[in-house]
N, C-alpha and C positions, 0 to 999 in steps of 0.2 A: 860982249854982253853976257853970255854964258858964262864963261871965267868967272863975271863980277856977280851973278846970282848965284852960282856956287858958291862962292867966298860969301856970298852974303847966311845962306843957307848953315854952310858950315861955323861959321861964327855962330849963327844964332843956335845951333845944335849944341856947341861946345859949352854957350852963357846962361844955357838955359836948363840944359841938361845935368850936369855937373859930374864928378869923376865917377861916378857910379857907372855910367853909361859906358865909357873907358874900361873901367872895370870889368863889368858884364858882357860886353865886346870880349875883351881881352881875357876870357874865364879866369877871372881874378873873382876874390868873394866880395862882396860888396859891401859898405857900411854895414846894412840891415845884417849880411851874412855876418859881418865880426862881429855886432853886439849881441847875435844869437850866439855866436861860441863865449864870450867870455861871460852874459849870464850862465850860460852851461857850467863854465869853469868854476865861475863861484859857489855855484849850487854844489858841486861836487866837493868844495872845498869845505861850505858849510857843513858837508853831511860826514866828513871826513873828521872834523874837527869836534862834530857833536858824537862821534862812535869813540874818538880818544875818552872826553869827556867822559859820558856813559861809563866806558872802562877803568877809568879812573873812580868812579863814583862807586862800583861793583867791588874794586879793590879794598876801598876805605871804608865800606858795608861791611866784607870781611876780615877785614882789619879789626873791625869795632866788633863783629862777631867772635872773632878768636880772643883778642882781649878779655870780655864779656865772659866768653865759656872757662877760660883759664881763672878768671879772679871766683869763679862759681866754684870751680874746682877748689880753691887754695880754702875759698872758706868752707867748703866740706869737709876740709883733711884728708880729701883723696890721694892718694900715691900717684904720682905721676914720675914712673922713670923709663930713662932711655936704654935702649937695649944695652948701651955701653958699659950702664953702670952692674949691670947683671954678665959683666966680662962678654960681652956678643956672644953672636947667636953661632951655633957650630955649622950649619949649611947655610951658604950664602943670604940673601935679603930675603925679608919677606916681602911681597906683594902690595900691603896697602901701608901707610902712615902711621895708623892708631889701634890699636885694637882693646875691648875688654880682658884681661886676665882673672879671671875666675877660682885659679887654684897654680901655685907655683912647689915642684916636689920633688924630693931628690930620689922616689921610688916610681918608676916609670909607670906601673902599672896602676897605681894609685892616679893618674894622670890618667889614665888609658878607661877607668873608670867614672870620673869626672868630667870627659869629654862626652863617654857614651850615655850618661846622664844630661849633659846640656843637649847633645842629637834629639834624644828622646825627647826633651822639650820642646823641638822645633827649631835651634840653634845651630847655626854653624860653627862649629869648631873643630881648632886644629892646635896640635902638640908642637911646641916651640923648644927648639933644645938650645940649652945655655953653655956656655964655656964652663962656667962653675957647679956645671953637672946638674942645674937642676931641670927640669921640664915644668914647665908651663903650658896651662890652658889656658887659648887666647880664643874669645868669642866676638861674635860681630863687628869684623874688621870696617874702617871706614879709612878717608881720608882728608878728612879735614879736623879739628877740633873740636866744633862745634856739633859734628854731628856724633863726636867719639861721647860728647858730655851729653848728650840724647841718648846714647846707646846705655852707657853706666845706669842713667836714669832707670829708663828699661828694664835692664836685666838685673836688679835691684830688687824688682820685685818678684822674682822666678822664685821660685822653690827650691832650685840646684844651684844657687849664687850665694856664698856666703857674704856676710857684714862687710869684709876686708879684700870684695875687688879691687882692680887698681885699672890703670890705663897703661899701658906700654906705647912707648914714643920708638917707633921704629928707622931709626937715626943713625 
């Protein structure tokens, strides 16, 4: 008679109870536990999947920015060339991507005076030496395009900036 209420006992724990009980017995995680990890999983996946996005979105903004500052540029007739085409530079790289050129001179000190003119304005500038001998002053380094065609804007209206700045692409 014991045997048979056991069995009966345990049958009805097993039909009544269902594998979760197995489970939590046997520290297995439980339904409840797996559909709490894989909303976790998803969640991290959405959140994974909307920072590419974002990223991608950030890229095609500056996409649409450099385009944008480049076509501003063509229609001003600003000069836009790459250190290559001024035979490179004689000491290794410079530093940022873009910068203002101010004054390009095959007399150093003419250069040396044109820098210490844009200093005095409040300008950072620095003497750029060319393969083809000549020196350049390059003012307000940046590095992106867009903020290089902010910067020309700018320094456009200085006193110490002539008509015939240009942008130097540091490539």
């Amino acid at each position: 008679m014991r045997k048979f209420t056991l069995m009966i006992i345990l049958t009805a724990a097993v039909l009544f109870s269902g594998c979760d009980a197995f489970r939590f017995l046997a520290g297995r995680p439980t339904s409840a536990d797996i559909e709490a990890k894989r909303a976790d999983i998803e969640a991290a996946e959405a959140a994974a999947l909307k920072s590419k996005e974002d990223s991608l979105e950030r890229v095609r903004k500056m996409d649409a920015d450099s385009v944008a500052a480049l076509d501003s540029l063509r229609r001003s007739k600003i000069t836009v060339l790459n250190s290559s085409s001024m035979g490179g530079l004689i000491k290794g790289a410079l530093e940022h991507n873009f910068y203002i050129v101010i004054g390009s001179f095959k007399d150093r000190s003419n250069a040396e005076y044109m820098r210490r003119k844009a200093q005095d304005a409040g300008c950072t500038a620095e003497l750029v030496d060319f393969r083809n001998g000549y020196v350049a002053v390059a003012v307000l380094p940046s590095d992106s395009i867009v903020s290089a065609y902010e910067n020309l804007k700018k320094v456009k209206g200085e006193s110490f900036c002539p008509a015939d700045a240009w942008v130097l692409v540091n490539k």
